[in-house]
C-alpha distance (Angstrom), angle and dihedral (degrees) to the residues before:
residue distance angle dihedral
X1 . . .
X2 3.52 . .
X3 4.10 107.6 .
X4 3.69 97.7 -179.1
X5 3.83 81.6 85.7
X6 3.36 103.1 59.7
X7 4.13 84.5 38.6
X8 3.49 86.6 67.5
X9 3.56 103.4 50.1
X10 3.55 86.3 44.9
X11 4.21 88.2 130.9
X12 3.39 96.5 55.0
X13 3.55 95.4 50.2
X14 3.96 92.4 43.4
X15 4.27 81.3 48.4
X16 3.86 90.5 52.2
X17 3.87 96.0 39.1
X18 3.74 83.4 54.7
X19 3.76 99.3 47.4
X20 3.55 86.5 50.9
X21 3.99 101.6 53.7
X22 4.18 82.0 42.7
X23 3.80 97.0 57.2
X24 3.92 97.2 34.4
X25 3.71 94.3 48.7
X26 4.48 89.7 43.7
X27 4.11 84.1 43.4
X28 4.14 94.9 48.3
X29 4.15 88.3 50.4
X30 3.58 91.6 44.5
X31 3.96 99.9 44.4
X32 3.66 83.6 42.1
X33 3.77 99.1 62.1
X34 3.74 102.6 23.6
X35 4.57 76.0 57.6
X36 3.46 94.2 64.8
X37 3.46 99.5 36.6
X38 4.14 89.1 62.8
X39 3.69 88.7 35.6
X40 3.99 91.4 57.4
X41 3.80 85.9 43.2
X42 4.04 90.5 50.7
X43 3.59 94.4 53.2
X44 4.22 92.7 40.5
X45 3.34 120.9 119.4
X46 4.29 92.7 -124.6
X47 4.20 99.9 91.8
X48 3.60 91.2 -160.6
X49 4.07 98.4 61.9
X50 3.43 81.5 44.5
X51 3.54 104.5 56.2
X52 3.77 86.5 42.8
X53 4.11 91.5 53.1
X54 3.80 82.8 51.8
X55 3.71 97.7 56.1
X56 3.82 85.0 51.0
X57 4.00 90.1 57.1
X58 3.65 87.6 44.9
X59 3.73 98.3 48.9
X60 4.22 98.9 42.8
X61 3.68 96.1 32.1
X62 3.76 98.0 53.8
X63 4.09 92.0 49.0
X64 3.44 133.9 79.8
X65 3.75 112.0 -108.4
X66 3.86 94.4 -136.2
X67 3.86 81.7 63.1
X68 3.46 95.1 56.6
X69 3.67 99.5 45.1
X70 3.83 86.0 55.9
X71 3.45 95.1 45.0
X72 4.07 101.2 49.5
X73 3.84 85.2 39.8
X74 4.01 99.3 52.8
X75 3.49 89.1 27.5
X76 3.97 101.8 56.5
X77 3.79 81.7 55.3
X78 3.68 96.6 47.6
X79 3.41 90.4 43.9
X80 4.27 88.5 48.8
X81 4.15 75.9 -129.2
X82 3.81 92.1 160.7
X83 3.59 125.2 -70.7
X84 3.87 94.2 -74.0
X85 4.02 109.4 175.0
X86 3.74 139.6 -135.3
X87 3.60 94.5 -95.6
X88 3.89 93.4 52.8
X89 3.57 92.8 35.6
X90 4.24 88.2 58.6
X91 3.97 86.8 43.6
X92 3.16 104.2 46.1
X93 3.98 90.6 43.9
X94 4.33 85.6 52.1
X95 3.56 92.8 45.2
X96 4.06 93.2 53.1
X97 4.05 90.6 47.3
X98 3.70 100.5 46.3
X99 3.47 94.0 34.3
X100 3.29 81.6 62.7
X101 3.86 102.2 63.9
X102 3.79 90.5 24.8
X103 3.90 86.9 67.8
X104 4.15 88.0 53.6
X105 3.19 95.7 48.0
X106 3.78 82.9 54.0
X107 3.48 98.7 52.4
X108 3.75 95.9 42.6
X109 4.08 79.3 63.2
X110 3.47 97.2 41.1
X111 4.05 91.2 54.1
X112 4.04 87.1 41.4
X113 3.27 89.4 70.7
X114 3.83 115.2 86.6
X115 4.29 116.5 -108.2
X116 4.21 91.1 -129.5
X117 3.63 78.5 72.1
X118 4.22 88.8 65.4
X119 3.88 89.5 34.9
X120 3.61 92.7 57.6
X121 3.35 97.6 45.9
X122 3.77 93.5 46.8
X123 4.24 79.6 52.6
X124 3.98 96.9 56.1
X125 3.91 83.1 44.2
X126 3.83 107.3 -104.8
X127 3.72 122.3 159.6
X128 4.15 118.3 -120.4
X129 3.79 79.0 -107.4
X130 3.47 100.5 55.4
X131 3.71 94.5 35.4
X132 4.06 92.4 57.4
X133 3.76 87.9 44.3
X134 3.83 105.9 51.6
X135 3.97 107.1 16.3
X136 4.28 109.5 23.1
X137 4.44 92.6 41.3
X138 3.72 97.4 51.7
X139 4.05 103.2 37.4
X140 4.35 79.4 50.5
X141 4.24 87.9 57.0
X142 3.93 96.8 87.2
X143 3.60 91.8 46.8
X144 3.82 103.8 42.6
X145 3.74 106.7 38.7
X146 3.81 94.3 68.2
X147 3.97 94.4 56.1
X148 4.12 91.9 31.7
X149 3.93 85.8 59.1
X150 4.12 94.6 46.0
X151 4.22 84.4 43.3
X152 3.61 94.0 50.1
X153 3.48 95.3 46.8
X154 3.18 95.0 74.8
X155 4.02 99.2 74.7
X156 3.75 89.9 64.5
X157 4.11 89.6 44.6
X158 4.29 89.6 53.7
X159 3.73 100.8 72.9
X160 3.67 95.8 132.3
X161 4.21 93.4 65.2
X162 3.57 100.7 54.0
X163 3.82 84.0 47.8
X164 3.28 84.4 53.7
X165 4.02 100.5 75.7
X166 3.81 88.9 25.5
X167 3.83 117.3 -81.3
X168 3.67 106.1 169.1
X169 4.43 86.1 -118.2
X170 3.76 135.4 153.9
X171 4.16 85.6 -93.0
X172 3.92 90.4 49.7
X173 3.65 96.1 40.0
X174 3.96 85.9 51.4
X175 3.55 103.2 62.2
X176 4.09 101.4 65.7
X177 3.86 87.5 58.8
X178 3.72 92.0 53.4
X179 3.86 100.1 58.0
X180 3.84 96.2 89.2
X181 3.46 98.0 28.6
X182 4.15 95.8 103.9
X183 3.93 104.7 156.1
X184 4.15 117.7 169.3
X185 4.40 74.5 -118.5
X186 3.94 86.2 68.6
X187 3.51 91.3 34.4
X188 3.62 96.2 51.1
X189 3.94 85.3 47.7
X190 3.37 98.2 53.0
X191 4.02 100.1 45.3
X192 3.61 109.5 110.9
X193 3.83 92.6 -118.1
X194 3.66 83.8 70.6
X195 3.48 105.2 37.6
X196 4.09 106.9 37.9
X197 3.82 119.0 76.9
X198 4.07 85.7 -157.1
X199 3.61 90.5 79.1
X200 3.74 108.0 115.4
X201 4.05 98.6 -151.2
X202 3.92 130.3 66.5
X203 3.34 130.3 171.7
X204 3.70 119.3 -100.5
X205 3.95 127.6 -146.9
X206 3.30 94.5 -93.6
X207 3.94 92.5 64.9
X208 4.48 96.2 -110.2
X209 3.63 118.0 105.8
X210 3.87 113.5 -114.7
X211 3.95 126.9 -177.0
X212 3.43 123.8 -92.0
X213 3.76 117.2 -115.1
């Protein structure tokens, strides 16, 4: 492998590494909070904010994210909805689809928690509020953190869709420093013998090439 290639395009992969810490960090806070703001709603006692913050699980849970980076991208423009960017574009995409499951995995903790917790709070005279706040949140810690962290993780493991519609990431950043690199590896790779599942041969375990049933 010949490393003086990647040594230099070492700033564009320190550039992408960098936008790609930024905008999972930004998207982790914001999925985060926006989570247990729907998962407070979900568990409310007013049926139609509810219903309405099930729709949103509904709608951003059951589509691709790539299609709704595209879509608020082209469509702010479309739309003449400000001149949003391609950083807040991918953000706000990331914090709408883990938000979404964030704010389950909220409400699966919330509803963990046993209801004489809310009765004796509404005995010693605590508001809903207060109750959610200072008793419900930190009894739901132990049982949320291990899911939030495998949930979350997934906005540092998605490089490929902000990419996608053009944030400057590690994936993005990548691809100049690949156009001369043509090794017999990558060429081997890319041959259709190793790429196609049409080809009739493979090799057997004794090392000759047989046909496939």
């Amino acid at each position: 492998m010949d490393w003086s290639v990647m040594w230099s395009n070492r700033d564009l992969y320190g550039a992408g590494l960098w936008a790609t810490v930024e905008l999972s960090v930004a998207a982790i806070a914001t999925c985060t909070l926006l989570g247990l703001v729907i998962a407070a709603i979900r568990t409310s006692r007013i049926p139609v904010l509810a219903q309405l913050a099930r729709c949103y699980l509904e709608v951003f849970r059951g589509t691709p994210l790539l299609v709704q980076m595209l879509f608020i991208y082209f469509g702010a423009v479309y739309l003449n909805i400000g001149n949003i960017t391609v950083f807040g574009a991918a953000l706000l995409a990331l914090t709408l689809f883990q938000g979404a499951y964030v704010a389950e995995i909220f409400r699966a903790g919330i509803e963990a928690v046993p209801h004489g917790q809310w009765e004796a709070s509404r005995v010693l005279g605590l508001t809903r509020a207060q109750t959610f706040r200072s008793v419900i949140l930190p009894q739901t810690r132990s049982i949320v953190l291990p899911r939030w962290s495998a949930s979350t993780s997934r906005s540092s493991r998605t490089p490929r869709s902000p990419s996608s519609s053009a944030t400057p990431n590690c994936s993005a950043r990548a691809r100049p420093s690949w156009t001369g690199w043509d090794t017999p590896a990558r060429r081997t790779w890319r041959s259709p013998s190793c790429t196609s599942s049409s080809v009739p041969r493979c090799r057997s375990s004794s090392g000759g090439w047989r046909e496939r049933p």
